[in-house]
N, C-alpha and C positions, 0 to 999 in steps of 0.2 A: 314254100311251106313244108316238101318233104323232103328237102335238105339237113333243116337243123339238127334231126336225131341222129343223122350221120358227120354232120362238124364235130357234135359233142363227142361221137365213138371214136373221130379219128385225132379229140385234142391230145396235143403235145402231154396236157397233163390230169390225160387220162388214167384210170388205174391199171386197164392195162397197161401200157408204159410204165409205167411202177414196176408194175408185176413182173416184166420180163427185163427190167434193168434189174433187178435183183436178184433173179434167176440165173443174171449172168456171172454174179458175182457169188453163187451156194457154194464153189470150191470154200471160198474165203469164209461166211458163215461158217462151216464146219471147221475151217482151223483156228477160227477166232473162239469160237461157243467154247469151244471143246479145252482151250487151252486156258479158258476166261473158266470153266467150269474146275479143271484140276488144279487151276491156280488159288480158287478159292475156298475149295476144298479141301484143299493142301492145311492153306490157313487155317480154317474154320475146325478144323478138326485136330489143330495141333493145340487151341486154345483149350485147357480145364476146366471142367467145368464147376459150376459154383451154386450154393443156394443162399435162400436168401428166408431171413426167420423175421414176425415184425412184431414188436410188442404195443400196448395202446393204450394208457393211462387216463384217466381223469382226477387230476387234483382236488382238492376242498379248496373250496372258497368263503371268506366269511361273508357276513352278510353284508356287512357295508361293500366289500369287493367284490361279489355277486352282482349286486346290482349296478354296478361301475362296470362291471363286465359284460351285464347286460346290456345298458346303454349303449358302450364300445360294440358290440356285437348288432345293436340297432342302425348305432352309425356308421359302422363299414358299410352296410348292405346299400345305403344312397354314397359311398362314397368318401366315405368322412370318416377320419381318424381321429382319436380323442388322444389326447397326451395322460401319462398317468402319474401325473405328478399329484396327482387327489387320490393316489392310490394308499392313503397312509402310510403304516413303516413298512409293506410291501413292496420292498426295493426292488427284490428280484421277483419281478412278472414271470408268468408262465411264456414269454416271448420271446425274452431271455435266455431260457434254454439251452438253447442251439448252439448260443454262441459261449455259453459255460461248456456242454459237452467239446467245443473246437475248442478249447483251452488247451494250452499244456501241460497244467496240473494235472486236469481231467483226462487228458489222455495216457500220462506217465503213471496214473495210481490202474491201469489196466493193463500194464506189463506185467505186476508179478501174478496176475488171476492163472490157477490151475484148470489146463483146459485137457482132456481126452481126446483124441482121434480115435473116431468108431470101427476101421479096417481093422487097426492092429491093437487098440488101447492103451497107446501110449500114452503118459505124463507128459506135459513138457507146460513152462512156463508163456504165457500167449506172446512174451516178448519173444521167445525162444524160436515157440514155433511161429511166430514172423518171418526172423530172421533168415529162418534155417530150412523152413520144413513144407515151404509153399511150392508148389509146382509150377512149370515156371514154361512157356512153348519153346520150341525148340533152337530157333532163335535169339532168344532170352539167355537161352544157357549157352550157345556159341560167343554171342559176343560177350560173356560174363569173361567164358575163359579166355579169349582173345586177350580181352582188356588186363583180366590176370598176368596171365605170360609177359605182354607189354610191361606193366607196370614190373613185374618180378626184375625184366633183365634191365630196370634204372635206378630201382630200389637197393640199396647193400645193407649190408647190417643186419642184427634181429632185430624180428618186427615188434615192435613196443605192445606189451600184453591193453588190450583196451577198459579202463576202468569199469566195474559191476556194477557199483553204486552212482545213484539216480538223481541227477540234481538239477530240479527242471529251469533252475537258473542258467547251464552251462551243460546242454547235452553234446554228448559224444555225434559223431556223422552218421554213424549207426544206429545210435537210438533217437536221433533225428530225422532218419529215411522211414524208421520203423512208426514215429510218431506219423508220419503224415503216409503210409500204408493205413492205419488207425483213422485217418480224418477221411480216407475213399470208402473204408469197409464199417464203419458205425456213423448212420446219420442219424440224424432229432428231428424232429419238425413237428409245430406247435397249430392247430385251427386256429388262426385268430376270431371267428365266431365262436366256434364253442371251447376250447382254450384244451381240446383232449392232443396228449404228447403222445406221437408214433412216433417207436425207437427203430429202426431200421439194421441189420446187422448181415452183411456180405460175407460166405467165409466158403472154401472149397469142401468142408466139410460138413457134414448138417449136424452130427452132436456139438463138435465149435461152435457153430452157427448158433444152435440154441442156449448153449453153454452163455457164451458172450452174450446176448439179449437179456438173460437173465440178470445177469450181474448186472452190467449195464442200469438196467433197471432197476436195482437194489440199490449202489452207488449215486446213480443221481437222490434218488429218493433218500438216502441218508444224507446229501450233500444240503437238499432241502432241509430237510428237517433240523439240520444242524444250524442252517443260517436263520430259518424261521424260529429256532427258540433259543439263537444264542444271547440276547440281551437277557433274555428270562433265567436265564441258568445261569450267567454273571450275577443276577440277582439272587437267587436261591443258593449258590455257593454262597454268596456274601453274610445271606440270613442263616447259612447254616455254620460259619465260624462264628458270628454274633451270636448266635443259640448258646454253642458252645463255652463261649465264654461267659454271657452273662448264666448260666445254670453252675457255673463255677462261683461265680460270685454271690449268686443266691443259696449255696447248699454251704457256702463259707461263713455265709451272717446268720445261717440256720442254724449252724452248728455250734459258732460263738454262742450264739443266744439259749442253744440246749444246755450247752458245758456252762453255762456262768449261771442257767434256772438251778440245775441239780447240784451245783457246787453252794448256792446262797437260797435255799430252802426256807430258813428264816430268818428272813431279812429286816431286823432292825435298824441299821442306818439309811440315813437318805440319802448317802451318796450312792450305797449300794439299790436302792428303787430306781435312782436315775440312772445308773450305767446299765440294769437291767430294763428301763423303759427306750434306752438311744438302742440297745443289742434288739428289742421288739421292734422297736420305728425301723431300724436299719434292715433288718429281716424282711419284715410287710413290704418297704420301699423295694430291695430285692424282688419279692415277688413280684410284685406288680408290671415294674421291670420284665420279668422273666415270662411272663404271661402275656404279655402283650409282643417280646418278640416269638413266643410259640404260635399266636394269630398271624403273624409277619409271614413267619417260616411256612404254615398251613395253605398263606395266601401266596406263595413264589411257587411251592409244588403245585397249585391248582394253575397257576397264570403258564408253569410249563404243559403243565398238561391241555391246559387250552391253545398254547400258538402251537403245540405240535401237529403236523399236518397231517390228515389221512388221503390216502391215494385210494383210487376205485380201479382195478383191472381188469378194465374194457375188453384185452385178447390178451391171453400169457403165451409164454415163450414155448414153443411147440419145434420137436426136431423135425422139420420139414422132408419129406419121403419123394419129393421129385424135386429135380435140379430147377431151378428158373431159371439157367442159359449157361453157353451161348446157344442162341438159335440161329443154331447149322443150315441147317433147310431155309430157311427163310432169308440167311445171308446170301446163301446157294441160289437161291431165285432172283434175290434184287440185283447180285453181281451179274449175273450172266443175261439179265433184262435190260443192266445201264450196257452190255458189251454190245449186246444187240440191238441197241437206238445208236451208240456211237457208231459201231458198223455202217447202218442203214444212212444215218447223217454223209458218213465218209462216202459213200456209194452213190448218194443223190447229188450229190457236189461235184461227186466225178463224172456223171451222165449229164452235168448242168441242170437237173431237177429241182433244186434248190431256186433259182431265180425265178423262174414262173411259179414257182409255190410262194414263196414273198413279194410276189408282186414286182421285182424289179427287175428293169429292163437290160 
């Protein structure tokens, strides 16, 4: 009976045994930590850092898609997805979004946006400073020039100047790197419960940073607006050359019919009553005409004004005043925590620790 508390102190896989298999191996600890610690510090500290600005909209919804939104928003919650094909001429859902902002239309109209850098105050076009003006670790910029040099001594000739102009049919390798820099540093994302759009905008600099968000958000929101009231404004351009025209035609039969009253003042013949009674009928007929498309024209300006969409801005674009990463410290501890389990791993396997801790024989 007053054996067992001494088998247990003397098992193979006790903690002390641990403790002094690992003791034996501290030289190692300290050159592993120590090299695992300036190796990732080395890193951690050569990456830029970056902030990060977020914008947060809420759309209008009509009524009939309110409550189709609502239901949608009822049926996620058990699970259930509703199709929005009953969504009327609401083609593009608030879910959609996302994948208009990842377009390439949508990404090439945020090349020529003028953006500021707060150090110095520079101009530069946001394509420009993509290209050009990004900070880059140290590494980045060795293998850039490496790959330079390389290429320079198989390249001959002058180098072909690269087109300006922007054709999102047929982009250049440049403004195709820089389009999908654009798809890392501006995201979208839509609640599917409550349908509010957070614009997301990554940039190493924080007046950029908010610069971009802004726009961002102005451009989608005209991009709506324009798709939600372009049938409407097809119609009202249309009622406003028919205005035009038929007010041409009624100020013509008006005019016939003034010029031929004060010209036959007293009007003896009857042919002269009836070509002044067809110049009245023709006049009135005009009118009437002309008045009913001035109600037309009345009712296309109200129907644009009704499908134009109002947005509600939930958070605006604000220059962010601390960095959101990288986090140094925090890379610094997970690295040199995974150096110190691989370590302790490698050490337990070399004492044979390892198989009596898994049970096998």
């Amino acid at each position: 009976m007053n054996e067992s508390p001494n088998k247990k102190a003397d098992s193979p896989l006790g903690f002390g045994k641990l403790f002094q298999d690992l003791l034996k191996y501290k030289r190692l600890y300290y050159k592993v930590l120590s090299f695992s610690f300036l190796l990732v510090a080395l890193y951690a500290y050569s990456l830029p850092n970056y902030y990060v600005c977020e914008v947060m909209l809420s759309p209008e919804m009509s009524t009939n898609r309110s409550s189709r939104n609502s239901l949608a928003a009822l049926a996620s919650s058990f699970g259930v997805t509703l199709s929005n094909s009953g969504a009327g001429s609401e083609a593009l859902f608030p879910t959609l979004y996302p994948e208009l902002m990842n377009s390439v239309d949508f990404k090439t109209s945020l090349f020529n946006v003028k953006v500021t850098r707060e150090e110095d105050k520079q101009t530069f076009t946001y394509y420009d400073y993509l290209l050009n003006e990004q900070k880059l670790p140290w590494w980045s910029a060795v293998k850039g020039a490496v790959l330079g040099a390389i290429k320079s001594l198989f390249v001959s000739g002058e180098k072909k100047e690269e087109k300006k102009e922007i054709d999102p049919f047929k982009l250049t390798k440049k403004q195709t790197a820089v389009a999908k820099v654009i798809d890392r540093k501006v995201v979208c994302d839509v609640d599917k419960k409550t349908m509010v759009i957070t614009i997301k905008v990554t940039d190493q600099d924080p007046l950029i940073c908010a610069t971009m968000a802004d726009s961002v958000k102005t451009r989608l929101q005209n991009f709506i607006t324009d798709y939600r009231t372009s049938k409407a404004r097809v119609d009202l351009d249309y009622n406003k050359k028919l205005y035009g025209e038929v007010k041409a035609k009624y100020e013509q039969a008006r005019e016939r019919y003034a010029t031929f009253a004060d010209s036959h003042r007293d009007i003896s013949s009857q042919e002269a009553r009836t070509r002044l009674s067809d110049f009245q009928t023709e006049m009135q007929l005009r009118q009437n005409i002309y008045q009913q498309v001035v109600a037309q024209l009345q009712q296309a300006e109200m129907k644009v004004q009704e499908e134009t969409p109002a947005f509600t801005t939930l958070q605006s674009a604000t220059v962010p005043t601390t960095k959101s990463g990288p986090a140094r410290v925090k890379m610094c501890l997970i690295f040199v925590f995974l150096a110190f389990l691989g370590t302790t791993t490698w050490v337990f396997h070399k004492e044979g620790d390892l198989k009596p801790l898994l049970g096998l024989s």
